[in-house]
Structure formats: structure tokens, C-alpha cells
C-alpha positions in Angstrom: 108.5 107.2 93.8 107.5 106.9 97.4 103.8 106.7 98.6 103.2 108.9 101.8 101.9 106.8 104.8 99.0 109.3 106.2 96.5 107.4 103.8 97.3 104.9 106.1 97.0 106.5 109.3 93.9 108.1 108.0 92.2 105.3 107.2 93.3 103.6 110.5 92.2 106.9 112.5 88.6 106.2 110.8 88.3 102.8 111.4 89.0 103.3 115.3 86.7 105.7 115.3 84.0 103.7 113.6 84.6 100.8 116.2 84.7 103.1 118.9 81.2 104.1 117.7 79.5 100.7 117.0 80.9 99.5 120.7 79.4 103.2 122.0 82.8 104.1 123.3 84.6 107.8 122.8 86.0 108.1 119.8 89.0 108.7 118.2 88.7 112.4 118.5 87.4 112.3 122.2 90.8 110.5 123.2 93.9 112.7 123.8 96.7 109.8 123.4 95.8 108.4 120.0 96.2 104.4 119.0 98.6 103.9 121.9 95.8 103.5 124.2 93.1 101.5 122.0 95.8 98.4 123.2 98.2 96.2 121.3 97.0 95.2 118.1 96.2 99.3 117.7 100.1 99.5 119.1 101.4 96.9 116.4 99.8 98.6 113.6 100.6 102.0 114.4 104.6 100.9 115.3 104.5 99.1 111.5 102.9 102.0 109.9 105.7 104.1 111.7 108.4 101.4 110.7 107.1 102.0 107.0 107.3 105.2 106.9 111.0 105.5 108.3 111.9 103.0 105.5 110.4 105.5 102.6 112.0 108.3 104.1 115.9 106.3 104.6 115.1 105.7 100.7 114.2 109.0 99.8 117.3 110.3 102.3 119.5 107.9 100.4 118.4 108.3 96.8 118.7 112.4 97.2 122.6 112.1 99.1 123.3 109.4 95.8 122.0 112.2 93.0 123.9 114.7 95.0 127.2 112.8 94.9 128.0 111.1 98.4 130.6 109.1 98.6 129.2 106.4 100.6 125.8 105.7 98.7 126.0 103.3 95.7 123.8 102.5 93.5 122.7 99.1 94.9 121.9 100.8 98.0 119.6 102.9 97.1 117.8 100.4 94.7 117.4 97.7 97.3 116.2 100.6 100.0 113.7 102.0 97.4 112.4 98.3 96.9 112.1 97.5 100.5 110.1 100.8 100.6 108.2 99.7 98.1 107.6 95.9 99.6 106.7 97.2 103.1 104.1 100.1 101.8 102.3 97.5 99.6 102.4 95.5 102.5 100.7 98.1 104.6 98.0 98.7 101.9 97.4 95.1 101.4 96.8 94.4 105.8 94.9 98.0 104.9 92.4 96.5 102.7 92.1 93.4 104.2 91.1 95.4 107.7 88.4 97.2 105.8 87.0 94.4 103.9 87.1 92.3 107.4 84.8 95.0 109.3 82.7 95.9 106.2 81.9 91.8 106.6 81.5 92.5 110.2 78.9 95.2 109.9 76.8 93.5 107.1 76.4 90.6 109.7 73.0 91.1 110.9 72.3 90.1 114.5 
């Protein structure tokens, strides 16, 4: 079973937007070109979350053209590409939760 990555991308869009707004920049909405302009840790994250994502869907890809009977899908294939799926989006969530729990310590900080 494959998690979809927009949680991710969600909750990334709303912590850009929530920095934008405690630094009294434009936010995420104002800005036509998305993360690829908030620079390169914004580019990193966005390129892993997009990296993640094309491993869930080469697993779901390979798992469907396995049940359908495809020659050239076996069985270890598809298990090891499900679990690197599986590996990289718990990776995501974990760097997800860690981000969060880094600026909720950020904004308790009182100046």
C-alpha cells in the first residue's frame, strides 16, 4: 500500500507560508513559481519529495504489470521496489516531523 506524497507537499506549502509570514514576506500563495524560488534547501526538499513520489508510483507501475502477467517483472522486483517506497516515504515523514517540531521550537522561543 503506497501513501500519496501531497500530505507532504501540503504540509511543506504551509510551513513556507508560515515563515514567509513571521519574516513579513509574500506568501506562498502570493508567489507564482512555488518552492523553486524560496532557494536551495526549499529546492532539495521539493526535488526529494518529487524523487519519493516517482519511487511509489515505479512500485505501484511494477506491482500492477506483475498481477497482470508481464514477463519481465518478478516477484523480487516488485517487493524490493515496494520497500524502497516504503523506506523513502517514512523517510520523508520522519524529515516532515522533525521540520515541524524544529519551527514549533522556533516560535515558542520568546525574544
Amino acid at each position: 500500500m503506497t501513501v500519496p506524497v501531497s500530505p507532504l507537499t501540503s504540509a511543506l506549502a504551509q510551513m513556507q507560508s508560515m515563515a514567509a509570514q513571521a519574516a513579513g514576506g509574500p506568501t506562498a500563495a502570493d508567489e507564482s513559481s512555488g518552492a523553486a524560488t524560496a532557494g536551495g534547501f526549499a529546492a532539495a526538499l521539493k526535488a526529494s519529495l518529487d524523487k519519493i513520489s516517482d519511487d511509489q508510483q515505479k512500485a505501484v507501475g511494477e506491482s500492477q504489470a506483475f498481477e497482470l502477467g508481464a514477463n519481465n517483472v518478478s516477484l523480487n522486483d516488485v517487493m524490493v521496489d515496494m520497500q524502497k517506497a516504503n523506506i523513502g516515504f517514512q523517510f520523508g515523514l520522519q524529515v516532515r516531523n522533525k521540520l515541524v517540531s524544529a519551527y514549533t521550537d522556533i516560535m515558542q522561543i520568546q525574544v
